[in-house]
VEXDREN-2710 file (C-alpha; in Angstrom, 1 decimal):
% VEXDREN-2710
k/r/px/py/pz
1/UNK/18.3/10.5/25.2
2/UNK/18.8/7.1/26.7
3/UNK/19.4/3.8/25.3
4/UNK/15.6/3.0/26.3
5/UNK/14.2/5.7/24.4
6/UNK/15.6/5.2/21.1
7/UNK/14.8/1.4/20.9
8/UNK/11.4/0.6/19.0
9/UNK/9.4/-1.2/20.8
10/UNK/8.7/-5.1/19.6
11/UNK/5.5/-5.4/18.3
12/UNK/3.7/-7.6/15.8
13/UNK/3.9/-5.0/13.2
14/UNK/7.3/-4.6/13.2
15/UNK/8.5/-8.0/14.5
16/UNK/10.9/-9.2/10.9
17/UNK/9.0/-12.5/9.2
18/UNK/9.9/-14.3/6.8
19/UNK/8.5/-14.5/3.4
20/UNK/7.2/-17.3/1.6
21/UNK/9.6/-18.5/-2.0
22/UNK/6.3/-16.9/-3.9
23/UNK/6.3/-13.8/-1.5
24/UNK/10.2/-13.8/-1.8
25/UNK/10.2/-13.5/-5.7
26/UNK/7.9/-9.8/-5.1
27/UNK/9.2/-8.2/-2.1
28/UNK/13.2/-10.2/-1.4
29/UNK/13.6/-13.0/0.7
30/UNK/15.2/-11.1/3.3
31/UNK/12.9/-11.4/6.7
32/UNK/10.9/-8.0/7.4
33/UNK/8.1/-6.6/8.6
34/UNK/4.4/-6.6/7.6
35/UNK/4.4/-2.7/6.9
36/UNK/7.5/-3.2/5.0
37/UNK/6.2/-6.1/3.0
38/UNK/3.0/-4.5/2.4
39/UNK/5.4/-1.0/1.3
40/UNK/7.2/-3.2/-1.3
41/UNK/4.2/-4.9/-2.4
42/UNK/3.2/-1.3/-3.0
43/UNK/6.1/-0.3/-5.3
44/UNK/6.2/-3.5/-7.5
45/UNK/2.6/-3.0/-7.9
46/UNK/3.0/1.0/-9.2
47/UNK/6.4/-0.5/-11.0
48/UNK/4.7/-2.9/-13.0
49/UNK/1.3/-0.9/-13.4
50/UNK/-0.9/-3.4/-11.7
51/UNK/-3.8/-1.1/-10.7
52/UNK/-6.9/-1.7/-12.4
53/UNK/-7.4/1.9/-14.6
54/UNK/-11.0/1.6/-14.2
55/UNK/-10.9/1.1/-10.2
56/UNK/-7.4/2.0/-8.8
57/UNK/-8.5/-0.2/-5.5
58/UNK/-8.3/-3.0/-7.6
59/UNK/-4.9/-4.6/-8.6
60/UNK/-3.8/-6.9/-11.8
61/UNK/-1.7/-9.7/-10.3
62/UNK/0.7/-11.0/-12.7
63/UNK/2.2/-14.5/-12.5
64/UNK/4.6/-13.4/-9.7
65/UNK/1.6/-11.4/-7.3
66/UNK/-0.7/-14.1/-8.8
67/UNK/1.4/-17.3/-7.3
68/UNK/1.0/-14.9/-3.7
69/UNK/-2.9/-13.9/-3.9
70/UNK/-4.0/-16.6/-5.7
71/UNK/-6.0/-14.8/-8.2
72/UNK/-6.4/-12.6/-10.8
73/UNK/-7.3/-9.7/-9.4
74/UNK/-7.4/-8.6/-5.3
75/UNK/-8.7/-5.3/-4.0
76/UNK/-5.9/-3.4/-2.0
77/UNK/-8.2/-4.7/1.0
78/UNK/-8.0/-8.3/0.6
79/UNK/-4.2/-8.3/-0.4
80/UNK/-2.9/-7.6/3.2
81/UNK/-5.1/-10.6/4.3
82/UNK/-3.7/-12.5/1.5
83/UNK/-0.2/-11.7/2.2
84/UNK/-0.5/-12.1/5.8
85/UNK/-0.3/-16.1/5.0
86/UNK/2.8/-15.8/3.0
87/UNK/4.4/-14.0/5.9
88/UNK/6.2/-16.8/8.9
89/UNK/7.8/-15.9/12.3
90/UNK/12.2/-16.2/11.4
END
């Protein structure tokens, strides 16, 4: 293999932003990618047991994921919307 062919290529997906302070206090305040936010965002919701029981599509936010979505409760597809904001080029 060459050089070439081990190197991801740079996309937006995997470009590393930076996180907002309210993003930082969830996920680090290390820059990183949107699929890597979103996969942290992931494991503090299961860590904290912020799913909704009744509709698992549906998460709790506590003060921390609250500050970041800006409500009390998000559906799994408005949260990467939500995060995107919280998310700057480094």
């Amino acid at each position: 293999m060459t050089e070439a062919t081990t190197l991801k290529k740079q996309t937006a997906f995997n470009k590393p932003l930076r996180p907002s302070a309210a993003l930082a206090r969830v996920v680090g305040a290390e820059p990183l990618a949107r699929t890597e936010a979103t996969k942290k965002l992931w494991d503090y919701i299961k860590a904290h047991k912020l799913q909704n029981p009744a509709n698992k599509r549906n998460i709790l936010c506590d003060d921390a994921l609250k500050a970041v979505m800006g409500k009390d409760e998000v559906t799994m597809f408005e949260m990467t919307g939500l995060v995107g904001k919280h998310l700057a080029a480094t």
